[in-house]
N, C-alpha and C positions, 0 to 999 in steps of 0.2 A: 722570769722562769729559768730553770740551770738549761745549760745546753748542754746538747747531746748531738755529735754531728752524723748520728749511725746511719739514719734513714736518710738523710740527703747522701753522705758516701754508697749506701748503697741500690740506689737508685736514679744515681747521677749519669749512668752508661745508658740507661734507657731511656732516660728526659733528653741527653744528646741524640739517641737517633730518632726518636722522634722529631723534634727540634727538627737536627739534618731535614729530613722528609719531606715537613712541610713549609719549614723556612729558609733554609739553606745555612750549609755549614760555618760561613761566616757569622750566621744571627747565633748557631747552636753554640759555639764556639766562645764569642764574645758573653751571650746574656749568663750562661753558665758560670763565668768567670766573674762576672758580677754576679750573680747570685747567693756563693758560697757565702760571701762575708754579711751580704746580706739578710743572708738565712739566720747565721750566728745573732744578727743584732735586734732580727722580727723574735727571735725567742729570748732573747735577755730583756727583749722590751713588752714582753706579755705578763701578765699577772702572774703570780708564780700560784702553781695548782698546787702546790706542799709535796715534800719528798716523802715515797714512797708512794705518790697517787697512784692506784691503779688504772687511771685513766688517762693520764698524760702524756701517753706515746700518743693517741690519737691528736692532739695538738702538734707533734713534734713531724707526726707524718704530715697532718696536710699543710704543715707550714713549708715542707719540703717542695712542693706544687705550688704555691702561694710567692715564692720567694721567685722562681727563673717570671713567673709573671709580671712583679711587681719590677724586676729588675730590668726588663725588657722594656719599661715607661711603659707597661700594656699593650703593647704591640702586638705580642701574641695572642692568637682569641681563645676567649675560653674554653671554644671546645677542642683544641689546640694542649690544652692543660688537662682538659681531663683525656683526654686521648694519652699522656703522658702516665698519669693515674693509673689507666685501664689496662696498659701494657704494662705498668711496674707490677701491677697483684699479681698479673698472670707470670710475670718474671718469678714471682715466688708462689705460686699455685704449690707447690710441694707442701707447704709450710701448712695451708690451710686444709686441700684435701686429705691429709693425713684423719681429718675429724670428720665422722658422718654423723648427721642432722637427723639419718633415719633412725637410729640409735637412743638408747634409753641414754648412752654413756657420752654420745655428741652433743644431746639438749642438755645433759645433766651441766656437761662442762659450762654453758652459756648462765646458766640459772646460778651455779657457782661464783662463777665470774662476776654477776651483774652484784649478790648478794656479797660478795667481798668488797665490792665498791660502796656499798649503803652501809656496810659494816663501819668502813675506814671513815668516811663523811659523817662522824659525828657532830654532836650541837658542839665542839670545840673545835673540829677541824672546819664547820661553817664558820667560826666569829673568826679565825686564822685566815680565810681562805673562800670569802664571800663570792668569786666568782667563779667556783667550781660545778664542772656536771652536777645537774640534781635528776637524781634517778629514784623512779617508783614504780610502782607495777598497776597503777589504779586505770582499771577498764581492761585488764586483765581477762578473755573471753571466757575461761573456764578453770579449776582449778590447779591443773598438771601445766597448762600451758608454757611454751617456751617464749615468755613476754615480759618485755619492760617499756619505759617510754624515758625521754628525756626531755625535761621541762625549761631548763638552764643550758645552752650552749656557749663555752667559754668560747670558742672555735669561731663562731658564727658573728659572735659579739666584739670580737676583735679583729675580724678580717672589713668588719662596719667600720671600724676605727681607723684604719688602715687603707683602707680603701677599695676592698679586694670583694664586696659582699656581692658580687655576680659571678663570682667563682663559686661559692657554695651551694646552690640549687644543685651545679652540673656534679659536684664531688660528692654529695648526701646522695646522688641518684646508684655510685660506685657500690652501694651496702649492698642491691643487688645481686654482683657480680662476686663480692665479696664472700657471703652466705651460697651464692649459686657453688661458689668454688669448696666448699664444705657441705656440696651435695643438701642442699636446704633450699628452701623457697622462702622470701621474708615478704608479706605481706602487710602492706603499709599504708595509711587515710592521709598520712601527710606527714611535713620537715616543716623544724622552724625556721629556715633556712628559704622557706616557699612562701613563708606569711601566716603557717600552722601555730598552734600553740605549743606544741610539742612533736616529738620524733620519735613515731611509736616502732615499734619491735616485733614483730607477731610472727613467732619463725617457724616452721614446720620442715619435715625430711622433706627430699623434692620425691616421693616416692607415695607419701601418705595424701590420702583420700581429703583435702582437707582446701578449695580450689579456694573461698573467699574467709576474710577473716570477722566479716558481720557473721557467716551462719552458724559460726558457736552461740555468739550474743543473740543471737532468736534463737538458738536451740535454749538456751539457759529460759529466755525470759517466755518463751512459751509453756517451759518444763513449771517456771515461776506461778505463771496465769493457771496452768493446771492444778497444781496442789492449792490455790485459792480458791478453786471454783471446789474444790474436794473440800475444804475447810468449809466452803458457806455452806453444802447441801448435810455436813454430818451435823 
């Protein structure tokens, strides 16, 4: 995969106080300085996701959190790493709440987003690039929804590889915090990352009346049962 050193330089200040915090300055110090080159070499050693994926910064961030771990022989605990994670979003909170979820124009941006990715992953960018996100929308609650799922995790699949696959439950649980931070709620059945089959999406404003993401899917399929039982009695 090409490197790109953006997201480790800018999130290197906050992985060191953390670090500081709760291991002392010698550990933050040392594992960081080991981490940098090894961050360079965990993304030249990844599957390349093809240039111009839309989706490849997300590899690129969590290998930024994957790499002071891996460099530190594990020493650091995982929740150690995501606590690292959790203060870097909120380091750039600007970035995200800028978009509100309660908004016709903060879901639209997501539904765009997801559908530029499905656009770009065509049948020739899969036979180029076999272990890229595979994104769909199936189990979708209703039809406006601001929902996708992801079936394929290149992230998850290579942190297996590497060693790191108890980092990912603690980093997939971040999408909360993520969405919370663009005033959204994401309501979620499961990550592939926990043993799920996929990592569904189901986002709503944190504002809208909308608390579980089954009771679309019983609004639908009771509306369903209804117009059946109207078909058998006409």
């Amino acid at each position: 995969m090409k490197y790109n050193g953006f997201y480790f330089a800018l999130f290197q200040g906050t992985m060191k106080k953390v670090l500081t915090e709760r291991c002392g300055q010698t550990v933050a110090v040392q594992t960081l300085r080991a981490a940098r080159p090894l961050y360079r070499n965990l993304v030249a050693e990844m599957p390349d996701l093809g240039d111009g994926n839309p989706m490849a910064f997300n590899a690129l961030f969590a290998l930024a959190f994957v790499a002071p771990y891996l460099a530190s022989g594990k020493q650091i605990p995982p929740e150690t790493v995501q606590e690292m994670m959790r203060r870097s979003l909120l380091h750039v909170r600007f970035y995200f709440s800028a978009k509100d979820l309660n908004s016709e124009k903060g879901q639209a941006a997501i539904k765009k987003r997801v559908m530029k990715y499905i656009r770009w992953y065509n049948e020739d960018k899969q036979r180029s690039y076999p272990t890229s996100f595979l994104v769909d929308e199936v189990g979708k609650p209703y039809e406006d929804a601001c929902y996708y799922r992801i079936t394929r995790c290149p992230i998850c699949t290579y942190c297996k590889r590497i060693g790191a696959k108890e980092l990912m439950p603690l980093l997939c649980e971040l999408d909360e915090l993520m969405i919370s931070l663009e005033h959204g709620v994401l309501h979620r059945e499961q990550t592939i990352a926990s043993g799920g089959a996929y990592c569904d999406y189901y986002i709503t404003g944190d504002r809208e009346l909308c608390p579980s993401p089954a009771k679309p899917r019983e609004l639908n399929a009771a509306h369903a049962g209804t117009e059946a039982e109207k078909s058998d009695h006409s």
